[in-house]
Backbone as a printed PyTorch tensor [residue, N CA C, xyz], in Angstrom:
tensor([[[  0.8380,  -1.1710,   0.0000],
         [  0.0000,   0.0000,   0.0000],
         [  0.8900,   1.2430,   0.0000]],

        [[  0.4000,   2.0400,  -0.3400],
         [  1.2250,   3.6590,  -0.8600],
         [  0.3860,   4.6520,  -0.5500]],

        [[  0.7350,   5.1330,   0.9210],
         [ -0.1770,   6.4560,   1.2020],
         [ -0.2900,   7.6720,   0.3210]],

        [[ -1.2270,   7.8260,  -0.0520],
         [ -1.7670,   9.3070,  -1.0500],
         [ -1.0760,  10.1860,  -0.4630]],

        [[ -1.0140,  11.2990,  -1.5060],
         [ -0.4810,  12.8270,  -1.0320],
         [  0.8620,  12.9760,   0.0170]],

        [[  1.2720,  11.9550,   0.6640],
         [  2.2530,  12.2600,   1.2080],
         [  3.6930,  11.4420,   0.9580]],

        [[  5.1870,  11.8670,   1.1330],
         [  5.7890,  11.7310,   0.5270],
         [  7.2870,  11.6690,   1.7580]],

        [[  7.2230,  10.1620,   2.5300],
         [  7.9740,  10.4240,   3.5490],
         [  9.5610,  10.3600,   3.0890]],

        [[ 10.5090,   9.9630,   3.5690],
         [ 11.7280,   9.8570,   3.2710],
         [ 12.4030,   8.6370,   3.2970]],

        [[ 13.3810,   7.9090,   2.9480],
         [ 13.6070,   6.4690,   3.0770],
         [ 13.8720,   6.2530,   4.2420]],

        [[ 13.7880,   5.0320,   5.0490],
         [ 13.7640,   3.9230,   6.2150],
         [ 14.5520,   2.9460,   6.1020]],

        [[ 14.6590,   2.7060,   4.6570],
         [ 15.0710,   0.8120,   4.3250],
         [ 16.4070,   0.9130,   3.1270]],

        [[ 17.6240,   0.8950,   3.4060],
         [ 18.5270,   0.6140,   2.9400],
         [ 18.3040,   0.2230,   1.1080]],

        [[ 19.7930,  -0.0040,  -0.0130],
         [ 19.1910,  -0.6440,  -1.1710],
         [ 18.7580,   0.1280,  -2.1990]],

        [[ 18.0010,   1.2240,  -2.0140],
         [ 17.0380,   1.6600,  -2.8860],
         [ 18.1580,   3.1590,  -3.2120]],

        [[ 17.7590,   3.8330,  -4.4900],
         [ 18.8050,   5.1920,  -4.9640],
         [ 18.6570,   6.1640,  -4.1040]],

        [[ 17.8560,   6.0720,  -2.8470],
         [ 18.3200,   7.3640,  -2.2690],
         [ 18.2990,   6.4150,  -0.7520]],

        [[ 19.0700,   7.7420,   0.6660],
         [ 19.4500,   7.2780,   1.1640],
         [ 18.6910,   7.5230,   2.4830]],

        [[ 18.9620,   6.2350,   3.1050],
         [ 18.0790,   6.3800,   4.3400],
         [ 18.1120,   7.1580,   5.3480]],

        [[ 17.3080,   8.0650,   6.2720],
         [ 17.5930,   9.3010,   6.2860],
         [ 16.6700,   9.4940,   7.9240]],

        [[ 17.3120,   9.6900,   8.9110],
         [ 16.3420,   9.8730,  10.6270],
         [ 15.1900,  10.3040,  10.3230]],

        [[ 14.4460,  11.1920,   9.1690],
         [ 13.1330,  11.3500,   9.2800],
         [ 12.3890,  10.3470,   8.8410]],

        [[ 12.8960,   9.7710,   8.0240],
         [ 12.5660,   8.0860,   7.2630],
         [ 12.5610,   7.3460,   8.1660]],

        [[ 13.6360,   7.5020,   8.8840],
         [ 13.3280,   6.1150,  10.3450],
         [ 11.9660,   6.7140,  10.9220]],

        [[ 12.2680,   7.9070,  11.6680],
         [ 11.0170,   8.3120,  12.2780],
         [  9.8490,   8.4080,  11.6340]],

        [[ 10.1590,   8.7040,  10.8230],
         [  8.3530,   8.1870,  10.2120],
         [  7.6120,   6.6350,   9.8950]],

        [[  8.9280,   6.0920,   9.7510],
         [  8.8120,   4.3490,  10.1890],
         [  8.1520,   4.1360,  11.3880]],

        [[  9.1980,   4.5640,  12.2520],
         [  8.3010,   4.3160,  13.8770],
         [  7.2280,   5.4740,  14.3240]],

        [[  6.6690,   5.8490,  13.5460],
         [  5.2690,   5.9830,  13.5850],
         [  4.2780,   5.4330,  13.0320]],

        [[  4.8540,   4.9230,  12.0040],
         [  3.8130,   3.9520,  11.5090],
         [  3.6130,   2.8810,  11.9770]],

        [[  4.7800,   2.5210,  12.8650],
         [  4.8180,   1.1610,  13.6730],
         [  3.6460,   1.5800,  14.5200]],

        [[  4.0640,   2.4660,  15.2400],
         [  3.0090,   2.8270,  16.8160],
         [  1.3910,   2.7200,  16.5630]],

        [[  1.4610,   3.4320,  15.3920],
         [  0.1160,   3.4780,  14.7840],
         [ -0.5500,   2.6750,  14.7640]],

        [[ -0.1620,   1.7700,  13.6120],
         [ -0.7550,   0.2250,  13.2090],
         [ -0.5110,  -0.8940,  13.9100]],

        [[  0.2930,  -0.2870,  15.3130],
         [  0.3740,  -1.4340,  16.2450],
         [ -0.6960,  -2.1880,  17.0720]],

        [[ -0.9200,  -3.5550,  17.2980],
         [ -2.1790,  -3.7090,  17.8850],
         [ -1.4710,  -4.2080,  19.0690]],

        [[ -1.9430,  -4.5830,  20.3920],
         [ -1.7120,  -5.3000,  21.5530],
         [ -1.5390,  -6.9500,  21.1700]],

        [[ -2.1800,  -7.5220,  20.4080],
         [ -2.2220,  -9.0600,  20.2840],
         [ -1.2460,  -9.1670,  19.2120]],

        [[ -0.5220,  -8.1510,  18.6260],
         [  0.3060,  -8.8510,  17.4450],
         [ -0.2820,  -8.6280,  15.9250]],

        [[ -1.9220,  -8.9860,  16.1460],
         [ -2.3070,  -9.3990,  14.9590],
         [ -2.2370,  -7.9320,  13.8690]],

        [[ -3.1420,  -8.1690,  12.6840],
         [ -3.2630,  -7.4300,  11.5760],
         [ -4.4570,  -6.3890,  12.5480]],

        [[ -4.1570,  -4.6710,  12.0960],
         [ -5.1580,  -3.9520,  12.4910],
         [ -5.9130,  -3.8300,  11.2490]],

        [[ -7.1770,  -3.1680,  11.7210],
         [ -8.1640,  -2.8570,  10.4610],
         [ -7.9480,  -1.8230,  10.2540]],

        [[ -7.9300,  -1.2690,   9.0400],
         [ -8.0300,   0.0640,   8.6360],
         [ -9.5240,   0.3230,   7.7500]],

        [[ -9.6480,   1.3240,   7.1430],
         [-10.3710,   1.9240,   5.6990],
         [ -9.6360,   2.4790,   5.0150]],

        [[ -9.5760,   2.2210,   3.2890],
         [ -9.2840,   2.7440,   3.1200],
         [ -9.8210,   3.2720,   2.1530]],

        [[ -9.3880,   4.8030,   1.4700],
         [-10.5790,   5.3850,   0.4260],
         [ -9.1320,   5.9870,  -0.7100]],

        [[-10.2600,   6.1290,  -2.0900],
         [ -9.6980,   6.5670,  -2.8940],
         [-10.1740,   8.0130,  -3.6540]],

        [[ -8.9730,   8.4320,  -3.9240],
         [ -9.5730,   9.8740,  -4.5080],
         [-10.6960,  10.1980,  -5.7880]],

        [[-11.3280,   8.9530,  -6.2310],
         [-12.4530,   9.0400,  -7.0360],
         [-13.5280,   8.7460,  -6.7460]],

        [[-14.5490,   8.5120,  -7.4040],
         [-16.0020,   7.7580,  -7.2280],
         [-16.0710,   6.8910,  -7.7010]],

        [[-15.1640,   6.2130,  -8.4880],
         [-15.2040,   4.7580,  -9.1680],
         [-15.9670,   3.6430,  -7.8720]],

        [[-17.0060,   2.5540,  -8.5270],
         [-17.1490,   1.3890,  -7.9540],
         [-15.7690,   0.5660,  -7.3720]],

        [[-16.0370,   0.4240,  -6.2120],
         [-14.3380,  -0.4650,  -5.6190],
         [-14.0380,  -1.3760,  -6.4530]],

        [[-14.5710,  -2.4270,  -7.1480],
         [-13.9200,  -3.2010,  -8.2490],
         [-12.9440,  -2.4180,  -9.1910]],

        [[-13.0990,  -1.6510,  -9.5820],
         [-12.3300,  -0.5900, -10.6100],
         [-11.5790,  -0.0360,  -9.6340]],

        [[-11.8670,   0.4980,  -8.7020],
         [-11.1310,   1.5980,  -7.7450],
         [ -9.8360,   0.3890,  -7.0180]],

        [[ -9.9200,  -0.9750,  -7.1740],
         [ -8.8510,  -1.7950,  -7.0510],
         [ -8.0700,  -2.2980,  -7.8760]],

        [[ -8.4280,  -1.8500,  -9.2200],
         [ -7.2860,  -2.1620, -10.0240],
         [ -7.1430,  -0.9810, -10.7920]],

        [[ -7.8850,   0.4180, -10.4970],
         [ -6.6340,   1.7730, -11.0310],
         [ -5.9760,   2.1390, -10.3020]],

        [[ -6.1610,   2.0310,  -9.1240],
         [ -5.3190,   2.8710,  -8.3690],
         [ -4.3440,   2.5710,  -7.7710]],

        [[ -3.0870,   1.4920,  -8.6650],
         [ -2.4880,   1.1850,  -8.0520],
         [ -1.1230,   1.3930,  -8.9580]],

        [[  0.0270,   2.1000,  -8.0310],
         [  1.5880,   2.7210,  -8.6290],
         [  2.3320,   1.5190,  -9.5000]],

        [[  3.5750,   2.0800,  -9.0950],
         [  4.5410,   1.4800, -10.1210],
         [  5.1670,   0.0190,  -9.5120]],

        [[  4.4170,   0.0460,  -8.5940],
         [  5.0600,  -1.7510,  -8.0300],
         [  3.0640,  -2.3880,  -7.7530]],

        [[  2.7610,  -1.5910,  -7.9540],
         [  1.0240,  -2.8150,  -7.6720],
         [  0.9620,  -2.4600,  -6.6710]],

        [[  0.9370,  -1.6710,  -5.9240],
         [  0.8640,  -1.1010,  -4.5130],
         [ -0.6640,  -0.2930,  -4.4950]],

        [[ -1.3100,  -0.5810,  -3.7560],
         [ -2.2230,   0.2990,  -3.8160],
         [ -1.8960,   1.7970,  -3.3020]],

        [[ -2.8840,   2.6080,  -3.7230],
         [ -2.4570,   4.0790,  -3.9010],
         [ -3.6280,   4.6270,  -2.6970]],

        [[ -3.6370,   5.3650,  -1.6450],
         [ -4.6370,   5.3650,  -0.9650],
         [ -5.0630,   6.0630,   0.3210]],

        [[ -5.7100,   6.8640,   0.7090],
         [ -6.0860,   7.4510,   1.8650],
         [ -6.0140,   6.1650,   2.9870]],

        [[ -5.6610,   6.1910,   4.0680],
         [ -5.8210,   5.3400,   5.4310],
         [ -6.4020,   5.8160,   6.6430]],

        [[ -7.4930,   5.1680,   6.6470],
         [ -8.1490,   5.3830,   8.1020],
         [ -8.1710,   4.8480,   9.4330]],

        [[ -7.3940,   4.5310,  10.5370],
         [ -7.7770,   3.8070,  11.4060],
         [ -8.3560,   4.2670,  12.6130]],

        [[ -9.8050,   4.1240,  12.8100],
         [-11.3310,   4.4540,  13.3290],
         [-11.2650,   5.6970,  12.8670]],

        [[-11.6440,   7.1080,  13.2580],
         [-11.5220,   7.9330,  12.8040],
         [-10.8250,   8.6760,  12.3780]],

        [[ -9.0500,   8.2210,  12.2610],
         [ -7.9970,   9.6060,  12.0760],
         [ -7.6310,   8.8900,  10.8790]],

        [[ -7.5790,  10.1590,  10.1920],
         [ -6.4820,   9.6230,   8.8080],
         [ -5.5260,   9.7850,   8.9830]],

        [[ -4.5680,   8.6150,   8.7220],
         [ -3.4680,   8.4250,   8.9760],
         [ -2.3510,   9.7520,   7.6480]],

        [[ -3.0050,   9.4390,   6.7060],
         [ -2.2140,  10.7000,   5.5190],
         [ -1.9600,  11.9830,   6.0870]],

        [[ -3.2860,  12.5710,   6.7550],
         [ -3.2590,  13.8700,   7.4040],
         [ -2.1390,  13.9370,   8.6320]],

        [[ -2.6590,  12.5010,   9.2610],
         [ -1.2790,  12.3680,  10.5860],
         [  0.0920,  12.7830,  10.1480]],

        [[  0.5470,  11.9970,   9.3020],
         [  1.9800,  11.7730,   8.9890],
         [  2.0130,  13.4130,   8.8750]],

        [[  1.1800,  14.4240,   7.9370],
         [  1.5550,  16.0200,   7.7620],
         [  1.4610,  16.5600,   8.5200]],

        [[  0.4390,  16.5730,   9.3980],
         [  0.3650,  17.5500,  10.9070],
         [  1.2990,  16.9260,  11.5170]],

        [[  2.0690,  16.1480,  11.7740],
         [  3.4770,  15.7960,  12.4220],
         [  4.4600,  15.6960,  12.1260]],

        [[  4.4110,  16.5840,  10.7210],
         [  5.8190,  16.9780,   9.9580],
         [  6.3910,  16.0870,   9.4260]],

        [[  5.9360,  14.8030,   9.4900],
         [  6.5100,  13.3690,   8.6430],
         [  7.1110,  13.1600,   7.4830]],

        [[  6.0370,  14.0360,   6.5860],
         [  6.1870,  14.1630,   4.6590],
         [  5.2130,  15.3880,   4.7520]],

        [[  5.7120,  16.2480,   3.7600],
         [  5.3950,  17.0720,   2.7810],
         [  4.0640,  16.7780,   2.3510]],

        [[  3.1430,  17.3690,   2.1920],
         [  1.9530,  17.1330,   1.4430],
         [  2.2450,  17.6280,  -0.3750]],

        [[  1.9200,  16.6230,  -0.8800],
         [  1.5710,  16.5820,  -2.2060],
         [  0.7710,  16.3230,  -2.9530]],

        [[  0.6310,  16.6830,  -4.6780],
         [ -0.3540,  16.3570,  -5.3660],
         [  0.1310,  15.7660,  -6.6490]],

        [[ -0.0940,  14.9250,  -7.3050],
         [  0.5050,  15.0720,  -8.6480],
         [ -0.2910,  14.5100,  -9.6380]],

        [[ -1.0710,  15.1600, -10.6890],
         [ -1.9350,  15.1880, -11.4000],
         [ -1.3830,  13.9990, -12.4290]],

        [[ -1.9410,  12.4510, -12.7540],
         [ -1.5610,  11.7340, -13.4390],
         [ -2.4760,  10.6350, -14.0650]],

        [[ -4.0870,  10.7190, -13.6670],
         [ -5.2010,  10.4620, -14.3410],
         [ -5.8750,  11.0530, -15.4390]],

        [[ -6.4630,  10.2680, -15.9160],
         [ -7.8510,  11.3810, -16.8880],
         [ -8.7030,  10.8980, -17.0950]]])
């Protein structure tokens, strides 16, 4: 999965750019976040920036590795908005539908 609009910094070694303390830290927020007490998988929602039927809205909206592309909700906070009101990533837009 590939959070919409925001644009954190690398975490994970390997890749052309370099891993970087806000990249960690925004790692371990996402840990804290999506952490549950039992271990298991948390639930989220998640939404997409169109009105497409979810059948369609699961196979456009997804980047350059099959990742889904996507707003995250867990119970009421969006997690996209989180990461920006806590200085995580940059908010962005980048116009690439039609």
């Amino acid at each position: 999965m590939r959070i919409i609009a925001v644009d954190t910094e690398e975490s994970w070694p390997g890749g052309s750019k370099p891993v970087t303390q806000a990249g960690l830290k925004a790692s371990e927020m996402a840990k804290k976040f999506f952490k549950t007490s039992s271990r298991d998988f948390v639930s989220v929602d998640i939404e997409f920036d169109t009105n497409n039927p979810e059948e369609i809205s699961l196979k456009k909206h997804r980047g350059n590795y099959g990742r889904l592309i996507c707003y995250v909700h867990k119970g009421q906070e969006n997690y996209n908005l989180k990461l920006i009101k806590k200085g995580r990533s940059p908010c962005f837009f980048q116009i690439r539908r039609i």
